[in-house]
TIBA-511469 format. One record per residue: x, y, z of N, C-alpha, C, O in turn. Coordinates in steps of 0.1 Angstrom, whole numbers, plus 5000, padded with zeros to 4 digits. Example, Ala and Ser with C-alpha at 12.3 -4.5 7.8 and 13.67 -1.06 7.14 Angstrom:
<pts>
513249435078512349555078513249675078514249675085;512849785071513749895071512950005079513450115080;
</pts>
This chain:
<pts>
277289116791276789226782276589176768277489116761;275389216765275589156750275689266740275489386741;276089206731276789286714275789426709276189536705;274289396713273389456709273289586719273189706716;273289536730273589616743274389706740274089816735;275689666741277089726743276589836730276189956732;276589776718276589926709275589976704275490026693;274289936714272890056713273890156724273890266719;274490156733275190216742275890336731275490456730;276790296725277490396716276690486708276690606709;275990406700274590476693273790606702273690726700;273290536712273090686720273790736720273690816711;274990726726276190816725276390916716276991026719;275890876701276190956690275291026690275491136684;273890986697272891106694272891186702272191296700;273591176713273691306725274791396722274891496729;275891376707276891446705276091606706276491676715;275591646701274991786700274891826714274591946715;275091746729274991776738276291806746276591856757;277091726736278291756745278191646755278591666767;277791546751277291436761277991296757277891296745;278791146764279091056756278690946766279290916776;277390896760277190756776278390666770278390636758;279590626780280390546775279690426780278690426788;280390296775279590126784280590096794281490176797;280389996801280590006814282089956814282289866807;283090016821284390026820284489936820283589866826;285989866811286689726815287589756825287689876827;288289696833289589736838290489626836290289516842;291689676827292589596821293389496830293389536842;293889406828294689346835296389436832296789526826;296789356840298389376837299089406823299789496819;298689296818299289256803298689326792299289336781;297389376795296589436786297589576789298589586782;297289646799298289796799299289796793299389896786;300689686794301489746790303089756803302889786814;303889736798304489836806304289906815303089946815;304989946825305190076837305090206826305690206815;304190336831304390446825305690466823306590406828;305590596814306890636811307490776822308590826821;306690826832306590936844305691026838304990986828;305591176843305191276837304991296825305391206818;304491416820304791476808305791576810305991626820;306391586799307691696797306891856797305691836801;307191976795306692066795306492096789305792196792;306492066777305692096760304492046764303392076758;304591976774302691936775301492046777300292046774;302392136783301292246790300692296780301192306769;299692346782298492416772299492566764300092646772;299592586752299992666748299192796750298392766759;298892896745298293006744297493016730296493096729;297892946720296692936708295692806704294992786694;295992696721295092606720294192636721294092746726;292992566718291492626721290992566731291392456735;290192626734289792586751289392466752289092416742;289192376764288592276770287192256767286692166759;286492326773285192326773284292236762283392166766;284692256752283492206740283992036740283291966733;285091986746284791836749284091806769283991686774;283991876774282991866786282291726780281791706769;282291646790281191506793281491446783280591366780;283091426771283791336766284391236773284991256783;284491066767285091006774285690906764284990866754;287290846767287890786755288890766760289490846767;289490606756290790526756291190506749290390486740;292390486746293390456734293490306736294190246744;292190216724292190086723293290016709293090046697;294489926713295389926703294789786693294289696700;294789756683294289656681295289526679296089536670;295389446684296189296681295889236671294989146673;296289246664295889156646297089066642298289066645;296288986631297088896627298088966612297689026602;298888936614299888956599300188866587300388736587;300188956578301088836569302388816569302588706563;303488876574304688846573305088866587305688966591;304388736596304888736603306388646609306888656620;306988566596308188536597309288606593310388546592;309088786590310188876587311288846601310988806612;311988876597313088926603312689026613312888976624;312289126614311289236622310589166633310789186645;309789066627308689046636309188906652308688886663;310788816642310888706651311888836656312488766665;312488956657313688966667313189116672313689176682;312289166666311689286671310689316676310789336688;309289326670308089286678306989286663307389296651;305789276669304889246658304289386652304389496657;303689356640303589486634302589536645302989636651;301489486647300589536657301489606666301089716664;302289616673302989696685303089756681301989816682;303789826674304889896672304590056676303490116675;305790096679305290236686304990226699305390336704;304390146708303790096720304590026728305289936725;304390086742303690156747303490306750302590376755;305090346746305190526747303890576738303290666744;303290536721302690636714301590656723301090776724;300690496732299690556735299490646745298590736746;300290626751300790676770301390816767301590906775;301690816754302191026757300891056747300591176747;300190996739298991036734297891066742297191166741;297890976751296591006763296991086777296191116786;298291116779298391246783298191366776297591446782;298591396766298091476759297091536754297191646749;295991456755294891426752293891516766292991596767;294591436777294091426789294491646795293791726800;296191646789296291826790295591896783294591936790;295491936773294892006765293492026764292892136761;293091896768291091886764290391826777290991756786;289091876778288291826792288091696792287591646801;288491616780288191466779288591366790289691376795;287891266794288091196805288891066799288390976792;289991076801290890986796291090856801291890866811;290790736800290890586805292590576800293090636790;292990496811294490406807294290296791293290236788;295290306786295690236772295190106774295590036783;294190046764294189896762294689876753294889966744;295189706752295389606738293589546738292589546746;293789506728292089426724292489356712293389386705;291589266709291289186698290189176694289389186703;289789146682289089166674287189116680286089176680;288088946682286888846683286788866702286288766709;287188956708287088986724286089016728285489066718;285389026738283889106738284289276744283689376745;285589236748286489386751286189486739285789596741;286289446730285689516717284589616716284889726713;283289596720282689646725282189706730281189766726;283189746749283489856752284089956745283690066749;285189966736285890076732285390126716285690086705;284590226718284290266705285690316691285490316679;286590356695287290446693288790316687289590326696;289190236680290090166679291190196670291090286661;292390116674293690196668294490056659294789956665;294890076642294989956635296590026635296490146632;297889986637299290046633299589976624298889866624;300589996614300989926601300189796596300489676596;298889896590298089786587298289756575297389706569;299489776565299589726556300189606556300689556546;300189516572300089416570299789286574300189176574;298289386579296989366580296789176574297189126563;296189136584295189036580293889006584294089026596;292688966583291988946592291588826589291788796578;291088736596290588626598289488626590289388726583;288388516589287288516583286388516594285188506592;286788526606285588546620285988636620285088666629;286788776619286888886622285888976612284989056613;286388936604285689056593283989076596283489186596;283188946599281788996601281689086613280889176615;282589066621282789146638282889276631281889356630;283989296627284789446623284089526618284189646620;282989446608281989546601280889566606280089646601;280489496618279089546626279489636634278789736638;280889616637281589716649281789836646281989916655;281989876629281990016627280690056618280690166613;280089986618278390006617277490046628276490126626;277689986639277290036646277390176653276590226661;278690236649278890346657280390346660280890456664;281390216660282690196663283390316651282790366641;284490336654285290406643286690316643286490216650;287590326639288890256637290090346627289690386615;290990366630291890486629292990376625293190276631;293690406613294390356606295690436603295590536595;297190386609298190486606299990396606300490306612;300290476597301990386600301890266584302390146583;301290336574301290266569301990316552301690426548;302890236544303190336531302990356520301890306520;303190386511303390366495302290216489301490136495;302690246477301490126470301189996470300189956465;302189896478302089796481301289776494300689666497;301189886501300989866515299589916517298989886528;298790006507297890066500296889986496295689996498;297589886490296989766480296489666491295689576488;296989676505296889576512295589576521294689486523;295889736526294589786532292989776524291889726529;293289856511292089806502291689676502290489656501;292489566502292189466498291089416512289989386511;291889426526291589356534290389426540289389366545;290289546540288789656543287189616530285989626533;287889566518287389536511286589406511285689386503;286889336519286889236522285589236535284789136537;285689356542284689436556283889516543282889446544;283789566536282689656532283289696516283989786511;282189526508282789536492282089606485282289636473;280789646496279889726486280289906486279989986477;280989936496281890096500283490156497284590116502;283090256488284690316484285290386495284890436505;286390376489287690506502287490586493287390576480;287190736506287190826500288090936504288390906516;288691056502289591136502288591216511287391226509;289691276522288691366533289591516533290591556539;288791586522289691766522289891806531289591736541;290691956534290892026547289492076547289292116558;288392086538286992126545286392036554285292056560;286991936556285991816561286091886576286991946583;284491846579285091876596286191796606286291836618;286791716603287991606609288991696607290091676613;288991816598290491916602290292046611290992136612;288692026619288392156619287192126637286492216642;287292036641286391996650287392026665286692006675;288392056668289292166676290292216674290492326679;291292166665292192266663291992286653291292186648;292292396642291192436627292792396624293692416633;293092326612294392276604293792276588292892206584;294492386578294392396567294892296556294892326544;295592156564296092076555296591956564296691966576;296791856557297391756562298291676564298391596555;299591666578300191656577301091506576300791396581;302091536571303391376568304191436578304791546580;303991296585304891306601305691216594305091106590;307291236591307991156588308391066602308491126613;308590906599309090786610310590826615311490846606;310790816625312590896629313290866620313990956615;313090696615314090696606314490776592315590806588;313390786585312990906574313891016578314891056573;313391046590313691216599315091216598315691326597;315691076597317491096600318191146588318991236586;317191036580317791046565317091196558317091206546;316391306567316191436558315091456548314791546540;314291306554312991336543311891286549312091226559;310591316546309491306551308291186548307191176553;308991096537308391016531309290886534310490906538;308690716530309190616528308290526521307090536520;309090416517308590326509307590316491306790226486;308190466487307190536481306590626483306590716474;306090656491304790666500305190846497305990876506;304890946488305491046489304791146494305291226501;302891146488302591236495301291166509300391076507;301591226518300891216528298791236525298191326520;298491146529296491156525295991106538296691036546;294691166541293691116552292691086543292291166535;292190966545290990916533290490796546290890756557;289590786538287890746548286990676544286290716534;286590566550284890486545283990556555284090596566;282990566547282290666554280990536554281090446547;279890556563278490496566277290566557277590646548;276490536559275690596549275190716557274390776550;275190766567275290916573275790996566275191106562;277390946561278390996560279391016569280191116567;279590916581280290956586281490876587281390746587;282590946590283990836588283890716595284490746606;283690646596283790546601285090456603285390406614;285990436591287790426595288190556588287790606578;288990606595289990696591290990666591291390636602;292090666577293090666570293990706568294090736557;295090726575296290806576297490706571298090626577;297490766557298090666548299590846543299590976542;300690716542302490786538302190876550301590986547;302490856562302490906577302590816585302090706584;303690876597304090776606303290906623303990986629;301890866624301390966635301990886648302190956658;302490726650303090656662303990776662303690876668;305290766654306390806656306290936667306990966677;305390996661305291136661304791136681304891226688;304291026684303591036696304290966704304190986716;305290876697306490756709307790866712308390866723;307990936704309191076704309191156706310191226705;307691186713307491356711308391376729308891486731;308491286739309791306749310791336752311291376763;311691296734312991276730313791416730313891476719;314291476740314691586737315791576729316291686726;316391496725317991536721317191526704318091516695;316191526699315791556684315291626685314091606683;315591806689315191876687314291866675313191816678;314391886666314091916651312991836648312191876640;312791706655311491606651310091706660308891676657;310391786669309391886677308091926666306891886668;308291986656307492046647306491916641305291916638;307291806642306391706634305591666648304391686647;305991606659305491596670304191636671303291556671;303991806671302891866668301791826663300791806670;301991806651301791776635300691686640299591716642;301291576641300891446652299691416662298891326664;299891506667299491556684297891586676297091496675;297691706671296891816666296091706655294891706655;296791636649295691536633294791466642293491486642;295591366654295491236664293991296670292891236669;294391416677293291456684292091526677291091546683;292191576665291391646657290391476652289191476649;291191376653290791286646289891186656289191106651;289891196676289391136682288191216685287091156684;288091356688287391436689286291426678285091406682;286491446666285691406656284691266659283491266659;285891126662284991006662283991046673282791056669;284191076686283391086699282091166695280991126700;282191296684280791396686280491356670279891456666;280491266660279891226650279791066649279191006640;
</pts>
């Protein structure tokens, strides 16, 4: 399949949104190592449709996987990364696997199993919809960046989260900057349709990371108030979305954990931005 192929594919896709329509390209089916882990079982019972969710219907003939991205870092000789895992993981495999159940209860959307992907993959491609975790420390290659930027020119989106305060801020600008020097970040209000395309949300939430949660506060690393900000295409349409002083993983690797009660409300929080935010990419 070639490059041009694969995202004239998406491109339709965007013009059939008024139809309620998504020609997806033709499935990959992951290997072993791409999935992940054995599921985690069921969903817990908070999964079930509440009574003030809004109905199924208006994602009819949606289709979408939770693509994680594997990127290169700069600190990848922290302490963190030789005894823990790489910034890229993190959160994974529970955030995507209780995200896309969730995804999968709530809404008519046809939900694919969790991929990993990289940049320079032709796997790329296939998945319009991509996921960057603590990209504040973000690198990209100099073969990535021409990819990255045809890929959300074309119609790709890329969702940015788990990232904090001004150092980590400074990182993202730099390296997006780098994909698109001629285009600003811009601040996305509660008018924007991304808080209002299924669940209507009057504001934007800071999902504090458990650890924050322990210590009683909702912020880290600076990072005090919570923003969703955006490069937009010359449509106008988001093209990455920015979930910057928020931890939306935490909020989706935890939302199982019964013995934290109290992290429930943020869970939510989470659940409701995540999907306000995929639903959005799929019909604009």
């Amino acid at each position: 399949m070639t490059r041009t192929r694969t995202i004239g594919t998406v491109l339709a896709a965007a013009a059939l949104a008024a139809l309620v329509v998504v020609v997806w390209p033709a499935r990959v089916v992951p290997t072993a190592s791409a999935q992940g882990p054995p599921g985690l079982g069921g969903p817990p019972a908070s999964f079930d449709r509440s009574p003030d969710e809004p109905g199924a219907e208006r994602t009819l003939g949606l289709r979408w996987r939770f693509a994680r991205v594997q990127y290169s870092a700069h600190n990848t000789d922290s302490f963190r990364a030789r005894y823990w895992s790489d910034p890229w993981a993190i959160d994974g495999p529970a955030a995507e696997q209780n995200l896309s159940r969730r995804v999968r209860t709530v809404t008519a959307i046809d939900v694919e199993d969790p991929v990993q992907i990289q940049i320079e993959s032709p796997q790329l491609w296939d998945n319009p919809w991509v996921y960057f975790v603590e990209p504040g420390t973000l690198r990209f290659t100099e073969r990535e960046v021409p990819i990255i930027r045809e890929f959300l020119l074309r119609g790709g989106t890329a969702v940015l989260d788990d990232f904090h305060g001004p150092i980590e801020w400074d990182n993202v600008v730099r390296e997006f900057g780098r994909v698109f020097p001629e285009r600003q970040i811009v601040e996305l209000p509660p008018e924007h349709p991304v808080y209002h395309c299924f669940y209507d949300l009057d504001h934007y939430p800071q999902v504090p990371g458990l650890g924050s949660f322990f210590q009683g506060r909702t912020w880290e690393k600076g990072g005090f108030t919570s923003r969703l900000r955006a490069i937009e295409d010359d449509r106008g349409r988001a093209m990455v979305l920015i979930n910057w002083n928020t931890d939306m993983g935490d909020g989706m690797e935890w939302s199982n954990a019964v013995e934290y009660p109290g992290y429930a409300p943020h869970t939510a929080d989470a659940y409701r931005m995540m999907i306000n935010e995929i639903i959005y990419s799929l019909t604009h």
